[in-house]
Backbone as CSV, one residue per row, in Angstrom:
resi,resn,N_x,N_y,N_z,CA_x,CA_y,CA_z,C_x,C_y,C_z
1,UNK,0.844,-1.179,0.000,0.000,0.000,0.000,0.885,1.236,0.000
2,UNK,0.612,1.982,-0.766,1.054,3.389,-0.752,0.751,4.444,0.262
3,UNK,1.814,5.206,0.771,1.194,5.972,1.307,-0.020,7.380,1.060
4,UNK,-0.061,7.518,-0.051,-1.544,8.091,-0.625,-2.572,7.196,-0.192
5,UNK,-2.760,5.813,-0.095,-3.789,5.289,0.299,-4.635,5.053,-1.248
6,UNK,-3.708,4.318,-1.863,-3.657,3.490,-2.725,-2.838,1.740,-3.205
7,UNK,-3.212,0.622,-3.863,-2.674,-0.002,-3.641,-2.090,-0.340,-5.386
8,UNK,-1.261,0.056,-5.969,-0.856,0.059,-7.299,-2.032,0.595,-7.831
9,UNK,-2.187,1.797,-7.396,-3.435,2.532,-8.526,-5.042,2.281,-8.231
10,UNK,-5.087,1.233,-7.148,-6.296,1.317,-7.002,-6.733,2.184,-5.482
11,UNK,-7.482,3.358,-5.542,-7.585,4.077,-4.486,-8.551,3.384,-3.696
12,UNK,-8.323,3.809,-2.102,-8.885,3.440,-1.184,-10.121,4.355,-0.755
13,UNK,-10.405,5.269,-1.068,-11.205,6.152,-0.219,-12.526,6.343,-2.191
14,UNK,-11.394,5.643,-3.422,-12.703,5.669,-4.526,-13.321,4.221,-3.772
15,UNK,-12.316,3.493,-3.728,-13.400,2.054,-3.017,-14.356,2.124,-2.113
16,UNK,-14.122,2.927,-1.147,-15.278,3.576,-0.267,-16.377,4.132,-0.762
17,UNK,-15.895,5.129,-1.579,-17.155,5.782,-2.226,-18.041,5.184,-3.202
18,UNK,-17.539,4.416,-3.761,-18.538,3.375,-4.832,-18.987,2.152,-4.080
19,UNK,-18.519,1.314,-3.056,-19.054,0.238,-2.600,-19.006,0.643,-0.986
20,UNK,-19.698,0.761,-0.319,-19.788,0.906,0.743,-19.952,-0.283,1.639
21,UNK,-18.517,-0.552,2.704,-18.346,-1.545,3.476,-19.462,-1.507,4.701
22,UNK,-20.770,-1.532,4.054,-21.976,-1.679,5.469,-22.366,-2.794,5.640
23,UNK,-22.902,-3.132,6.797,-23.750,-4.218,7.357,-24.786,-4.980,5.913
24,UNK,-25.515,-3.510,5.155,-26.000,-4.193,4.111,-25.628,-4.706,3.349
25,UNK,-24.502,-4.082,2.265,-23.656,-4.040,1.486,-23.086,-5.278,1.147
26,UNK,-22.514,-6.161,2.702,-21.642,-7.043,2.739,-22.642,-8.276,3.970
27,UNK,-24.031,-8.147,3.319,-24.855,-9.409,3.902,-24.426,-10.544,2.827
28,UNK,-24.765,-10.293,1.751,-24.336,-11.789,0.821,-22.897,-12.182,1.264
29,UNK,-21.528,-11.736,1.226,-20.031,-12.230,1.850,-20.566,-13.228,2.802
30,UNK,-21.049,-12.594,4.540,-21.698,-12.750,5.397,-22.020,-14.696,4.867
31,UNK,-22.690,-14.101,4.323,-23.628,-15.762,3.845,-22.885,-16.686,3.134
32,UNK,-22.102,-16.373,2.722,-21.141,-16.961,1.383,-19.920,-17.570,2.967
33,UNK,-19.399,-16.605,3.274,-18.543,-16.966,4.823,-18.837,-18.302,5.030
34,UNK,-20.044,-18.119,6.327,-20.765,-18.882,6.578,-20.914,-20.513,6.179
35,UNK,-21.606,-20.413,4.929,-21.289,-21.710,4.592,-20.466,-22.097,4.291
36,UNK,-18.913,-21.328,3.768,-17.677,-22.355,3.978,-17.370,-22.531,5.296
37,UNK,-17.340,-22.062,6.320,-17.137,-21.858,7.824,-17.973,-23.889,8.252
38,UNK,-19.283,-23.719,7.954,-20.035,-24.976,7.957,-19.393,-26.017,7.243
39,UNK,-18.770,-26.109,5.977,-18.375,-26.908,5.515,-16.670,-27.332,6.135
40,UNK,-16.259,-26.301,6.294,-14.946,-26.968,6.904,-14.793,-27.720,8.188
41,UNK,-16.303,-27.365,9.222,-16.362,-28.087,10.408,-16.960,-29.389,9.815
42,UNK,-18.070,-29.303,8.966,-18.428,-30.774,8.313,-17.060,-31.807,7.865
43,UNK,-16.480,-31.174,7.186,-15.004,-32.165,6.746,-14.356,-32.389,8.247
44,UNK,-13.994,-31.615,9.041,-13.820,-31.649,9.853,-13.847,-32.833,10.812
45,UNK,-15.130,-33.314,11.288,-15.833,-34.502,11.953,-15.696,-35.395,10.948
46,UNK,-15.640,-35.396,9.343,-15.523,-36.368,8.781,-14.385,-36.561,7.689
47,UNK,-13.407,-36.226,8.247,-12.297,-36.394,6.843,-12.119,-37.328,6.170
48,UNK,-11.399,-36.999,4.919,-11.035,-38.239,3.660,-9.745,-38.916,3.921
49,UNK,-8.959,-39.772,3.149,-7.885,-40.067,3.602,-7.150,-38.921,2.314
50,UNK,-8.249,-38.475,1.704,-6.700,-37.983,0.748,-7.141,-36.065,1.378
51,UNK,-7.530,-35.738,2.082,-7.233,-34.401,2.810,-6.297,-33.800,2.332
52,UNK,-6.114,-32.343,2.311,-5.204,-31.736,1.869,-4.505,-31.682,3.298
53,UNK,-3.042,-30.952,3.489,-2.545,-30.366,4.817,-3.161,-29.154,5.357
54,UNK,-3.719,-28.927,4.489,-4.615,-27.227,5.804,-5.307,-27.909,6.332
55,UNK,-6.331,-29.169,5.807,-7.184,-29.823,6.411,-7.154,-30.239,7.326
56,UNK,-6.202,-30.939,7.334,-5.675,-31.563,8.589,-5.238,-30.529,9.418
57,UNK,-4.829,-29.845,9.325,-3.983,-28.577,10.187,-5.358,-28.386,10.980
58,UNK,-6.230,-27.860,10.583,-7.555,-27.299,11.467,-8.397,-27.629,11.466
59,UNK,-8.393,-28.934,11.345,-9.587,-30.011,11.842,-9.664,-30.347,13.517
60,UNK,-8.562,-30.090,14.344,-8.846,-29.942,15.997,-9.808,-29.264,16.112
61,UNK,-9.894,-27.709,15.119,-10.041,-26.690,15.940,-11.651,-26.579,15.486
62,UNK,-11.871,-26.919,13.984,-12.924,-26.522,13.170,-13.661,-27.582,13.429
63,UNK,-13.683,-28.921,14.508,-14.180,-29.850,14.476,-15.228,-29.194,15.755
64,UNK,-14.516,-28.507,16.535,-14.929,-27.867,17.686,-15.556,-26.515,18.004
65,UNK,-15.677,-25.798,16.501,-16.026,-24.167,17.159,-17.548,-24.869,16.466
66,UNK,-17.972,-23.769,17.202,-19.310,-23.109,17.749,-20.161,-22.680,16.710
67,UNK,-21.444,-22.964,16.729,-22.371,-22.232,16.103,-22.139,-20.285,16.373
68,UNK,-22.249,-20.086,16.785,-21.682,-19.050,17.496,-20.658,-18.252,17.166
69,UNK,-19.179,-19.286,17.361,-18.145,-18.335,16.875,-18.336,-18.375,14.995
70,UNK,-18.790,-19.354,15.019,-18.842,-19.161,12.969,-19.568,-17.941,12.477
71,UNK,-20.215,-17.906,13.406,-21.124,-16.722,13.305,-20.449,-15.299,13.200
72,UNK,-19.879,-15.139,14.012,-18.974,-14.279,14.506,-17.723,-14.084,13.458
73,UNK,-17.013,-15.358,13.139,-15.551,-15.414,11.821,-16.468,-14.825,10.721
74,UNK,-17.774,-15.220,10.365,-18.530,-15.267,8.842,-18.853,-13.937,8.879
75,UNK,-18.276,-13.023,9.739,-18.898,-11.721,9.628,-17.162,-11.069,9.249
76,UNK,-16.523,-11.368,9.086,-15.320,-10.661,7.825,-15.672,-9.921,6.739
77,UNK,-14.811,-8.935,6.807,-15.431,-7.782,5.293,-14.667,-8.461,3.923
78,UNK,-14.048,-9.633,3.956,-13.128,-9.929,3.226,-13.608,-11.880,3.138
79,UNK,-13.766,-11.755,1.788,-14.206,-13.555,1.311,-12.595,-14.703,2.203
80,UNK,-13.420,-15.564,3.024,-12.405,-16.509,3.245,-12.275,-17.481,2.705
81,UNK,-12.930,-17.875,1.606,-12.816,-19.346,0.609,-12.077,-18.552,-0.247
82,UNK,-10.995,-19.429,-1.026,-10.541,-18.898,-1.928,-10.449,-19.711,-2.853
83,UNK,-11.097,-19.086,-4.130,-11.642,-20.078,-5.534,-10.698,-20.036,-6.324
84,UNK,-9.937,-19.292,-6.229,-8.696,-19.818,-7.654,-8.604,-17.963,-8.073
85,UNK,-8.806,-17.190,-7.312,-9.589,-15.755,-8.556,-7.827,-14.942,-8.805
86,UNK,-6.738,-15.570,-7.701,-5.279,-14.918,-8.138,-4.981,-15.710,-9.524
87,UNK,-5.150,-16.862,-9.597,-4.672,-17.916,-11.246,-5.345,-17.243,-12.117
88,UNK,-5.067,-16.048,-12.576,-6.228,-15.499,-14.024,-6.673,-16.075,-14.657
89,UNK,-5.532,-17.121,-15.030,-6.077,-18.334,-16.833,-7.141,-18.822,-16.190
90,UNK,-7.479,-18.904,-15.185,-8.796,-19.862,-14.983,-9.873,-19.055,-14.972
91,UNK,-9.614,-17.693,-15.306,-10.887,-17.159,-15.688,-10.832,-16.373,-16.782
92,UNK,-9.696,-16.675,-17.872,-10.205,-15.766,-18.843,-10.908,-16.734,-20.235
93,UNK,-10.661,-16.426,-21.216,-11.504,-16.782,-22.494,-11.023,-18.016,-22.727
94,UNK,-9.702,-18.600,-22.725,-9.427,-19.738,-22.309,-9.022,-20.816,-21.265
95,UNK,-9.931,-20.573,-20.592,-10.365,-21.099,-18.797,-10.369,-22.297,-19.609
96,UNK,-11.035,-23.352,-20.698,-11.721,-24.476,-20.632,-10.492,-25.185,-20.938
97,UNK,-8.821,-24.503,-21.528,-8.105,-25.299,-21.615,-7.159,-25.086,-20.499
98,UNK,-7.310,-24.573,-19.575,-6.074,-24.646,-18.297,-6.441,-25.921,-16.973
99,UNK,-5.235,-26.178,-16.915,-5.607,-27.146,-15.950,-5.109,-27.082,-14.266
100,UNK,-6.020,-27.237,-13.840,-6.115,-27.102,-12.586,-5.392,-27.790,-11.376
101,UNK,-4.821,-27.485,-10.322,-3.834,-28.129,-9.451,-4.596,-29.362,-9.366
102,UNK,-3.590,-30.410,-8.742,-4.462,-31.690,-8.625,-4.704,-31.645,-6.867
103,UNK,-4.396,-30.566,-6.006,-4.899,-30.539,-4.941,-6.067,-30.601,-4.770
104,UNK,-7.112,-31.699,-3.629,-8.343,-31.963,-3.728,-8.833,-30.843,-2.277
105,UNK,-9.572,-30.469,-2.246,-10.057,-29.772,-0.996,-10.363,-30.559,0.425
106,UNK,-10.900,-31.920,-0.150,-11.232,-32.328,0.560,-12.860,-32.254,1.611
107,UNK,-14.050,-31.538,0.807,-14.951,-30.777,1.078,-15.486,-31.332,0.264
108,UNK,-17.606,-31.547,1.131,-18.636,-32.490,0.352,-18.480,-31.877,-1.540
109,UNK,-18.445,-32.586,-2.740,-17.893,-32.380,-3.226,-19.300,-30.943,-3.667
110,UNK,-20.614,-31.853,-3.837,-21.918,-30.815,-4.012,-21.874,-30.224,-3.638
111,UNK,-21.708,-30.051,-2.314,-22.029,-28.536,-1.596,-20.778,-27.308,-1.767
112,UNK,-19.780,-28.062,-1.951,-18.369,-27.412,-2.814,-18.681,-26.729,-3.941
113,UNK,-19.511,-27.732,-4.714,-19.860,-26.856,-6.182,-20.865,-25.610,-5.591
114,UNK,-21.461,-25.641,-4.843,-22.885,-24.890,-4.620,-22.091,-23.885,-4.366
115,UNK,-21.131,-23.780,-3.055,-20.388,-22.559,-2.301,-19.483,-21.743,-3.818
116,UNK,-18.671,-22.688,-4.335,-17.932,-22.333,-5.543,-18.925,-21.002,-6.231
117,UNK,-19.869,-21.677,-6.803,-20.979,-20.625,-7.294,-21.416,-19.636,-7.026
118,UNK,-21.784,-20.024,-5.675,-22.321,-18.433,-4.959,-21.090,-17.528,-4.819
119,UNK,-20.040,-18.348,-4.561,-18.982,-16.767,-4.744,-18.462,-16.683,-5.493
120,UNK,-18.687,-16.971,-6.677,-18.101,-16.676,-8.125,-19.083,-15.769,-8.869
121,UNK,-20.458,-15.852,-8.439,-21.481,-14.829,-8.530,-21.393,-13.812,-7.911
122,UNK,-21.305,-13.825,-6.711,-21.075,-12.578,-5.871,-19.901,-11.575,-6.322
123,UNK,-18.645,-12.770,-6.438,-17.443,-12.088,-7.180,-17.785,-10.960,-8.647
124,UNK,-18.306,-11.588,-9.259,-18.637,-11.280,-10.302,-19.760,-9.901,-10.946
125,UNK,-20.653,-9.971,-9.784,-21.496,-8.791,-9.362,-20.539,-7.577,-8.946
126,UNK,-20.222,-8.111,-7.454,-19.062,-6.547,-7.090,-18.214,-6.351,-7.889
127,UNK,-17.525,-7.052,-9.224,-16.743,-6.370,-9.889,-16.900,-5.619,-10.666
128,UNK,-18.320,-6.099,-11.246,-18.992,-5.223,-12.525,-19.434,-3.687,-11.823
129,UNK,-19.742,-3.951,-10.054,-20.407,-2.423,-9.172,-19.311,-1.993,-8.824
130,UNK,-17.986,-2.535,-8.684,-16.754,-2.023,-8.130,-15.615,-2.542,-8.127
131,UNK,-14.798,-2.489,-9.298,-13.412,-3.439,-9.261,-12.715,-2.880,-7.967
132,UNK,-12.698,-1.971,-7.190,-11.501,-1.825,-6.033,-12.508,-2.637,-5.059
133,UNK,-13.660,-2.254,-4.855,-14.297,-3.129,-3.412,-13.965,-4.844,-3.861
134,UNK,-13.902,-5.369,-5.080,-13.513,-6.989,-5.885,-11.925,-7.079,-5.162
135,UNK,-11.243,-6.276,-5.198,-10.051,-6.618,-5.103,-9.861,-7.195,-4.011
136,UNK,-10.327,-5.906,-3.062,-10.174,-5.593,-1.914,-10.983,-7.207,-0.860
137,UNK,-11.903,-7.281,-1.419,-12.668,-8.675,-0.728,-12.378,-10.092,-1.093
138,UNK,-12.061,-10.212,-2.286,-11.860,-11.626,-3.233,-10.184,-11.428,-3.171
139,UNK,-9.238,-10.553,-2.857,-7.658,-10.830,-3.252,-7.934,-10.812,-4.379
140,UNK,-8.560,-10.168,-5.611,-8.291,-10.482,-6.801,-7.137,-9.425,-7.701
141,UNK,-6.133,-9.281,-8.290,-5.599,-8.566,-9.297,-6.316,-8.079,-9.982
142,UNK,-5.879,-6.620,-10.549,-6.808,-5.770,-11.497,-7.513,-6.473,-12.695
143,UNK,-6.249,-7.727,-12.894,-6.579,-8.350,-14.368,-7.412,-8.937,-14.102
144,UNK,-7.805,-10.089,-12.686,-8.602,-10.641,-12.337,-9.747,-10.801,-12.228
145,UNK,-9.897,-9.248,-11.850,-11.549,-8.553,-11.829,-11.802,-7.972,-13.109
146,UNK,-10.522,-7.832,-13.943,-11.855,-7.569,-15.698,-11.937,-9.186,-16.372
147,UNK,-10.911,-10.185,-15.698,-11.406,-11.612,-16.508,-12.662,-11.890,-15.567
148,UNK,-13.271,-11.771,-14.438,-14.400,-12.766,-13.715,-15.368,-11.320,-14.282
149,UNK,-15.116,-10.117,-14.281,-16.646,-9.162,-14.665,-17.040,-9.761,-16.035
150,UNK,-16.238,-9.966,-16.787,-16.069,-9.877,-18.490,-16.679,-11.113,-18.577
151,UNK,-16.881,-12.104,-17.829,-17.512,-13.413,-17.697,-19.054,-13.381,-18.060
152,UNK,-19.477,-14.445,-18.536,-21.138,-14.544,-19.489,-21.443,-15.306,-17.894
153,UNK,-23.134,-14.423,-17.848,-23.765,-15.204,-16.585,-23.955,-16.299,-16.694
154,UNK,-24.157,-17.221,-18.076,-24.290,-18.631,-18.010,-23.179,-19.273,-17.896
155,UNK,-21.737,-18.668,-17.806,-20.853,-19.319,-17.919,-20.178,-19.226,-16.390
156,UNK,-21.014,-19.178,-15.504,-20.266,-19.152,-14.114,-21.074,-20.702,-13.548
157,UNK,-21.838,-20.858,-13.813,-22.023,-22.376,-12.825,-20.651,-23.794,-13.750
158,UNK,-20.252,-23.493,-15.389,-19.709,-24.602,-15.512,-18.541,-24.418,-15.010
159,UNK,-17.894,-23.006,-14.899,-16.497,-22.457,-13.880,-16.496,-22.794,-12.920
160,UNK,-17.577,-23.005,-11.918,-17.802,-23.096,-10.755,-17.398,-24.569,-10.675
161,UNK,-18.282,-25.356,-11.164,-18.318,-26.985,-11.585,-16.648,-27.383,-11.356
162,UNK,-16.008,-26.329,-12.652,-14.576,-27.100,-12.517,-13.676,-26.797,-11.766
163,UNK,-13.878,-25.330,-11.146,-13.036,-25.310,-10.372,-13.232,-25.462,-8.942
164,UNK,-14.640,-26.090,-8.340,-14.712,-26.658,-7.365,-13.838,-27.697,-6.234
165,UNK,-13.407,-28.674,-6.939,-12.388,-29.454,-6.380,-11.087,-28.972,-5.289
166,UNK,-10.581,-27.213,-6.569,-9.439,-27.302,-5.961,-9.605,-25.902,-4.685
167,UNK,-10.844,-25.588,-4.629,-10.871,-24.412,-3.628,-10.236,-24.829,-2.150
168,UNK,-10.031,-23.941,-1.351,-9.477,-23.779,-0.166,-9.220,-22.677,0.740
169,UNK,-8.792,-22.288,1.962,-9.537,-21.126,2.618,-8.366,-20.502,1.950
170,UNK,-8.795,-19.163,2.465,-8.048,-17.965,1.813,-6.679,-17.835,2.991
171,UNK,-5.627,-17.534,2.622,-4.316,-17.976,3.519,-4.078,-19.428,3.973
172,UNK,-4.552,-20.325,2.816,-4.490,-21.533,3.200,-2.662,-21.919,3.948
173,UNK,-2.008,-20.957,3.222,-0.453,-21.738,3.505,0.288,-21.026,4.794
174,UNK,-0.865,-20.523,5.757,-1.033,-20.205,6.789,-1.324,-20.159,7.774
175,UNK,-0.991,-21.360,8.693,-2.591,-21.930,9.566,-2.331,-21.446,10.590
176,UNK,-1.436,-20.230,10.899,-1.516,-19.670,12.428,-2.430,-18.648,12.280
177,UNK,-2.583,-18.136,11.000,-4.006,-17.429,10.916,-5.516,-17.963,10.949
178,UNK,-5.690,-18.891,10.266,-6.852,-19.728,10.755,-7.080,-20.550,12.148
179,UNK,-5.775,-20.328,12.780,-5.778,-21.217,14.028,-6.384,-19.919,14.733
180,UNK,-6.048,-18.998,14.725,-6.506,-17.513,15.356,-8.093,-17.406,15.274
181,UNK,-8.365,-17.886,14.039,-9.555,-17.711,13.702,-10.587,-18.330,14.033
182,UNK,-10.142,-19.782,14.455,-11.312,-20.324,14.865,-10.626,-21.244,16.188
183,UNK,-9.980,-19.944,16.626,-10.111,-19.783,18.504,-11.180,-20.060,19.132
184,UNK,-11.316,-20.529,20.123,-12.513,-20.925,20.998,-12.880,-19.428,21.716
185,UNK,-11.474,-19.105,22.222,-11.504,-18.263,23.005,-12.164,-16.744,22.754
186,UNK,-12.749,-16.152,23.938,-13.010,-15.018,23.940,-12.664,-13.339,22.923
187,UNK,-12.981,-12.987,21.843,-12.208,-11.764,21.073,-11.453,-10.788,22.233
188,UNK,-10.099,-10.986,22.546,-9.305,-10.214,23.264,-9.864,-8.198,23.102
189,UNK,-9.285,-8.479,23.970,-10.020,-6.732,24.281,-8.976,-5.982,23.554
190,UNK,-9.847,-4.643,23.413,-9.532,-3.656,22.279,-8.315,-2.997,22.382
191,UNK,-7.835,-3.406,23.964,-6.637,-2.489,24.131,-5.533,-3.314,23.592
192,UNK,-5.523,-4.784,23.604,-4.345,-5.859,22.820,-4.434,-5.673,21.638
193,UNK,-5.573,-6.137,20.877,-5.182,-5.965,19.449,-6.717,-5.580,18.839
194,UNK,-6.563,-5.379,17.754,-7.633,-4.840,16.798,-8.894,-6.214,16.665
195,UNK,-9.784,-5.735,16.640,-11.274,-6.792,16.200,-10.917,-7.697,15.117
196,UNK,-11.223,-8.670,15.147,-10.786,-9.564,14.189,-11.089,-9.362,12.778
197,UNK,-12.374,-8.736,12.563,-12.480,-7.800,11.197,-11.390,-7.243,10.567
198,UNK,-11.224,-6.618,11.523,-10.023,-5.439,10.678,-8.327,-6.023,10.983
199,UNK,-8.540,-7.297,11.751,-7.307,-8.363,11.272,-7.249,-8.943,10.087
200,UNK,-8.344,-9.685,9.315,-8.435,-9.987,8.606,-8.739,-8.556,7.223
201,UNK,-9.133,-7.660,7.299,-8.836,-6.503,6.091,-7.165,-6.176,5.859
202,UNK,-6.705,-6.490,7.434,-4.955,-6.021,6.804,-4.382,-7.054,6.421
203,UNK,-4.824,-8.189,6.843,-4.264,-9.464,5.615,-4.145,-9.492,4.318
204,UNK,-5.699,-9.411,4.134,-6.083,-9.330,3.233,-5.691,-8.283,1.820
205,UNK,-5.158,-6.939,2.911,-4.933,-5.707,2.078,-3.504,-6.173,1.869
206,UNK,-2.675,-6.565,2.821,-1.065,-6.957,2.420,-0.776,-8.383,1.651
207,UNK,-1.310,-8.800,1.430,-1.133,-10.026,0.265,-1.556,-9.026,-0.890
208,UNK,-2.695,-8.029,-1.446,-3.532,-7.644,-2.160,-1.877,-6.593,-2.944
209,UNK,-2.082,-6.127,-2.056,-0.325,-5.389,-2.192,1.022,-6.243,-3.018
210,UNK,0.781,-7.592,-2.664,2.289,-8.162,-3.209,1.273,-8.695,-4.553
211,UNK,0.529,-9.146,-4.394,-0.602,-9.606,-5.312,-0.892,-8.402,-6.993
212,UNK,-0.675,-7.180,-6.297,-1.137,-6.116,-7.745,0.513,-6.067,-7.922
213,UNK,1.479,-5.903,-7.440,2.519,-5.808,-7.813,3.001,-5.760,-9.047
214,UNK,2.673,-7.051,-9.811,3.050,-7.543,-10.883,1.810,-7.389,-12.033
215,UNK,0.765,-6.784,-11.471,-0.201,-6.504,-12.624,-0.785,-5.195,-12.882
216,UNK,-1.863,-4.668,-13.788,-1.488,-3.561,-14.630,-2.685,-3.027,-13.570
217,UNK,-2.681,-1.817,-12.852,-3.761,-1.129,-11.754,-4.563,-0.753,-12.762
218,UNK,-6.013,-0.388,-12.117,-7.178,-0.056,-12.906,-6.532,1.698,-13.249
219,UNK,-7.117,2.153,-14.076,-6.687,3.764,-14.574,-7.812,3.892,-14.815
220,UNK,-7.966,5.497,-14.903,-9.357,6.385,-14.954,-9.498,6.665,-16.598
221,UNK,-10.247,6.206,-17.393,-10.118,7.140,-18.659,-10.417,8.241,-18.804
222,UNK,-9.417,8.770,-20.057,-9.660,10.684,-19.699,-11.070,10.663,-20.275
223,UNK,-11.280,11.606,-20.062,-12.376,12.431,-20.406,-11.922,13.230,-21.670
């Protein structure tokens, strides 16, 4: 991030002004959360033998939280499944010939496709209402959010379909962050550290940072 309060060209305070981070705004995320939050405690109680290693990593923890605390994680301003949306080729015009990691998720495979969908829709909506609020929530690259906007609405459930298999949480290669996350324990008070919200926005914003690095920032056309 820049100190203007930009992140390679994409401003922070235009992201504000076109998508507004409210309670309303960010009910579908909310819901989208949620049911991966459900599905990872489902794998959880029932793993495969071919599990990935995150799986295993937080299956103690995700076997054990709470109706309650899911409740609580699923309220992030920032998507925690992560569908593939940094790999561009898998979403541009030739998505149908790239091939996909052979990492399995390990997650019911249906209800995988279902979650896949709903946030590849959702993705796909906020980019077309706001490529900086897309970035900013999905980790996606500038290029990212004109290959998933530029996407035909009929062509997101067979995307979804294929790239179901290889989804996984967002900082998967990180599990002291998800171990944080689905703490049992009490949200530490305000004077230790920041609300877990806005733990997860500076994650989110500093990967987003090494993430635009290498790709071309959105620009304003002149007038």
């Amino acid at each position: 991030m820049n100190r203007n309060g930009t992140i390679n060209g994409i401003g922070l305070e235009e992201a504000r002004r076109s998508f507004a981070f409210s309670e309303a705004s960010l009910t579908a995320l909310f819901e989208v959360n949620g049911f991966f939050l459900e599905l990872l405690a489902e794998a959880a109680r029932d793993p495969t033998p071919k599990s990935p290693a995150w799986n295993a990593t937080l299956r103690p923890q995700a076997c054990q939280v709470t109706a309650a605390a899911r409740a609580r994680i699923s309220r992030s301003p920032v998507c925690l499944v992560d569908v593939g949306f940094q790999d561009e080729a898998r979403w541009g015009s030739h998505s149908s010939e790239h091939s996909l990691p052979e990492e399995i998720s390990g997650l019911p495979l249906g209800r995988t496709i279902e979650l896949t969908q709903m946030t590849v829709t959702l993705a796909w909506t906020i980019a077309r209402a706001s490529p900086e609020a897309a970035c900013i929530i999905f980790g996606m690259t500038p290029d990212g959010v004109r290959r998933v906007s530029g996407l035909s609405l009929s062509r997101i459930p067979w995307l979804a379909e294929k790239n179901a298999p290889a989804i996984r949480p967002a900082w998967a290669d990180r599990p002291q962050i998800w171990q944080h996350l689905l703490s049992l324990s009490d949200p530490p008070p305000a004077s230790r550290l920041p609300p877990l919200h806005v733990r997860a926005m500076q994650r989110q914003l500093a990967d987003l940072a090494l993430a635009t690095s290498a790709s071309q920032p959105f620009r304003q056309p002149h007038r």
